[in-house]
C-alpha positions, 0 to 999 in steps of 0.5 A, spaced: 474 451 478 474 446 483 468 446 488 468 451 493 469 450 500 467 455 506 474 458 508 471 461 517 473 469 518 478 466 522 481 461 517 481 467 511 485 472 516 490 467 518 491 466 510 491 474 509 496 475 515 500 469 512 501 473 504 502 479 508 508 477 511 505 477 518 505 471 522 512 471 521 519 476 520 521 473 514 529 474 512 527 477 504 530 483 501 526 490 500 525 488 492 523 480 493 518 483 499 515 488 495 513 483 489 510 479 494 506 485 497 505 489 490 507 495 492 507 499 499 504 505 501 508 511 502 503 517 503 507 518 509 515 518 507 517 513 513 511 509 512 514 503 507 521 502 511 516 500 517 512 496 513 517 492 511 520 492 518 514 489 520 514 484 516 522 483 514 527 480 518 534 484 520 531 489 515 535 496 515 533 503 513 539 503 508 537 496 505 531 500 501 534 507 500 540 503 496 534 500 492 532 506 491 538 509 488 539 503 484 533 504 481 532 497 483 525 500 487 521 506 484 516 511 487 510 513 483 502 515 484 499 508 483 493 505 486 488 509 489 491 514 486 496 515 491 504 515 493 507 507 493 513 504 492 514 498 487 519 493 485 521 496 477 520 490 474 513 491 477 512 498 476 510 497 467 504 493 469 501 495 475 501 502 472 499 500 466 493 497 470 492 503 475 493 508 469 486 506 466 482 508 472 486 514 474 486 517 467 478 517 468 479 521 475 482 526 472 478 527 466 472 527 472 475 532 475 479 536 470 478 534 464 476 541 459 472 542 453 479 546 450 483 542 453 486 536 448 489 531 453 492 526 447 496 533 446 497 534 452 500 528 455 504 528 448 507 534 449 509 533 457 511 526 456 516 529 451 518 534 456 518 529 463 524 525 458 529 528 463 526 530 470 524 536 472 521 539 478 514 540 480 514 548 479 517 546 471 512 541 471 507 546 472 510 552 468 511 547 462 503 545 462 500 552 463 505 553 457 501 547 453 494 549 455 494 558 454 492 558 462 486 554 461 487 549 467 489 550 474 496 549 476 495 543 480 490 540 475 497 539 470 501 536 475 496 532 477 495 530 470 503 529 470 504 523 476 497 520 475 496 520 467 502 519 465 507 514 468 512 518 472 516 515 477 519 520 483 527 522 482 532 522 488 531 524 494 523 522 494 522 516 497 528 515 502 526 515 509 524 521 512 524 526 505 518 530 505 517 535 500 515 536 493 518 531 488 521 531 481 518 527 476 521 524 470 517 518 465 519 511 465 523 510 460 520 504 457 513 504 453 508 500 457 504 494 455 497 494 454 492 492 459 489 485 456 496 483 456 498 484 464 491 484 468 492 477 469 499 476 473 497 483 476 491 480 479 495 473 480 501 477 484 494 481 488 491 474 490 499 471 492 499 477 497 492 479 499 488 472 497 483 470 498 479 475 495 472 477 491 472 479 485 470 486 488 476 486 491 481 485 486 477 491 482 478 496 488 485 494 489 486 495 482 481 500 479 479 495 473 472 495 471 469 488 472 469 486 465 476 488 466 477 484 472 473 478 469 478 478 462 483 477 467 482 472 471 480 468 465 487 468 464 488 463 470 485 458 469 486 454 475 484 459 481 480 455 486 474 458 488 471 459 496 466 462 500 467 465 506 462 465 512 457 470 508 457 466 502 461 471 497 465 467 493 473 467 494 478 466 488 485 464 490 491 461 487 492 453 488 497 452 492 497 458 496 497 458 504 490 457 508 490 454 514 485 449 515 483 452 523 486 458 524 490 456 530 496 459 527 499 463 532 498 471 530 504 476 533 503 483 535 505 487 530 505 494 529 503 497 522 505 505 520 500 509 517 496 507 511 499 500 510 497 497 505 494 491 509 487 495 511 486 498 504 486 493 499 479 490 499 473 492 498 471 489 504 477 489 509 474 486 515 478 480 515 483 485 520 479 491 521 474 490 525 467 495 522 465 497 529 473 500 528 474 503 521 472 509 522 477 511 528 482 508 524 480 510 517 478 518 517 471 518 512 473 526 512 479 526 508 482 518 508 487 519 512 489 512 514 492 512 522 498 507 525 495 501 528 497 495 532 495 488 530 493 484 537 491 476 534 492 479 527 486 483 528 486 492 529 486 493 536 489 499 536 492 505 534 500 508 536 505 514 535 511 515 538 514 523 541 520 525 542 522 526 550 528 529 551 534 523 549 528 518 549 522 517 545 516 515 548 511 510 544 504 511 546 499 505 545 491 506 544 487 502 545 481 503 541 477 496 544 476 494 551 481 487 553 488 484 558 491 483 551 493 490 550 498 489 557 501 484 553 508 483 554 509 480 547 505 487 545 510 492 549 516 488 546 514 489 539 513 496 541 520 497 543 523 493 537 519 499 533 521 505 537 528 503 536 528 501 529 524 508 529 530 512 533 536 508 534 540 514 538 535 515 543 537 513 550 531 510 553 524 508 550 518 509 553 512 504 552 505 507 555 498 504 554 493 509 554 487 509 559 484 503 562 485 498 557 482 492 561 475 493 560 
């Protein structure tokens, strides 16, 4: 690798929020943004139609659910186990990869000494050839197993072990409830051959990052992760403020003072943004993380971005015909009363409730400090 250079904490966010699509709304469709992105999280139904619409210019809610509908984007239990939306040209890789990680888990947490899995997954795979609900799924695996697991452990088993993808209406805005699942229809490749372009793809959106980033992102071992970075061989190799090496692709943007203007941008829950790294201070701050990340159950609270950095966290509440979107600050400073910050906000209660009559921006408490 070429000699590494010390990237300034300030010069590795800049460089993270410009992958991110953050510095700037960019004029993309939903499927070119999430290739640049991976995948977005979609725990919560409208949390990937946000996250675009933080990052995409002109970006419409109807602009991804067409995707869905065509097939074009899927929705699957990808990485960390958890809900994601995903280009379909992507999704054979990273659920090949992710797949390695969450089969352990299950088998952790689940795994029976009666209870063959190469059987099993044979068995539902055979019967997920058409899409079923997740009470047939359930049905269908204690039929497999004589009774032997909880209901919940074979659907489980159907959506991590297996690469099943969400059918309609799961993934459109605001649908809750529970999803069928049907398997994708193509064999997926093995590991060895698509570890490298995934870790490219995390690197282009998420770089530049630690080899301990790139496993907690996709779950690989490291020997897994070192086999597939050796495919790259022209990554560029930096250190950050702490001395850790970073890898990065040549190329990729890293500005060189971090000057950059970063703009208020509001992120939904569990945005990808905050979770990917093993180390995520390059945008949450520690002395934040517990307030924004429940160390309970994870769940994963909406934030704002002051200066490309969690300043604070938001939620929007019907008020009559109106809305009213709240800002709490959850560190002391003037900027929260910025006017670009309550701009944003009105643009995000709007895309949000487009037939309400009025929009409320309120900042809670005394935020000056």
């Amino acid at each position: 690798m070429p000699h590494a250079r010390v990237i300034s904490a300030r010069e590795l966010t800049r460089a993270y929020l410009d992958r991110q699509l953050l510095l700037r709304r960019l004029p993309l469709g939903p499927v070119q943004a999430l290739r640049k992105l991976v995948a977005a999280q979609a725990q919560y139904s409208p949390s990937p139609y946000l996250a675009l619409a933080a990052r995409l210019e002109g970006f419409a809610i109807a602009d991804l659910e067409a995707c869905l509908d065509r097939g074009s984007v899927v929705k699957s239990s990808l990485m960390r186990g958890t809900l994601h939306l995903a280009a379909a040209s992507e999704f054979p890789a990273i659920a090949t990869v992710v797949r390695v990680d969450s089969a352990k888990q299950w088998e952790r947490n689940w795994g029976h000494p009666d209870v063959d899995t190469a059987t099993l997954a044979r068995g539902l795979a055979d019967y997920l050839a058409a899409p079923r609900t997740a009470d047939e799924i359930r049905a269908h695996g204690e039929s497999l197993t004589g009774g032997l697991l909880p209901a919940r452990a074979l659907l489980q088993f159907a959506k991590l072990v297996l690469p099943t993808v969400h059918i309609a209406p799961s993934g459109r805005w605001r649908e809750h409830g529970a999803p069928g699942l049907v398997m994708w229809p193509h064999p997926l490749p093995p590991v060895s051959e698509v570890a490298g372009p995934l870790i490219r793809r995390y690197l282009a959106g998420y770089g530049p990052a630690t080899r301990a980033d790139v496993g907690a992102f996709t779950r690989l071992s490291m020997a897994q992760v070192d086999a597939g970075l050796a495919t790259l061989p022209r990554l560029l190799r930096l250190t950050d403020e702490d001395g850790r090496d970073l890898l990065d692709l040549p190329g990729a943007p890293r500005p060189r003072d971090g000057g950059t203007p970063a703009p208020p941008r509001l992120l939904p829950k569990w945005d990808s943004a905050l979770l990917s790294h093993a180390d995520r201070r390059r945008i949450l701050p520690d002395a934040l993380r517990t307030r924004v990340i429940n160390p309970a159950n994870g769940d994963v609270l909406p934030t704002y971005l002051l200066d490309g950095v969690v300043a604070g966290t938001w939620q929007i509440e019907r008020a009559g015909q109106g809305v009213v979107l709240r800002l709490r600050p959850l560190r002391p400073g003037r900027d929260h009363s910025d006017a670009l910050l309550e701009q944003e906000a009105r643009r995000v209660a709007r895309f949000m409730e487009p037939a309400a009559t009025h929009i409320d921006v309120e900042l809670d408490g005394d935020a000056r400090g």
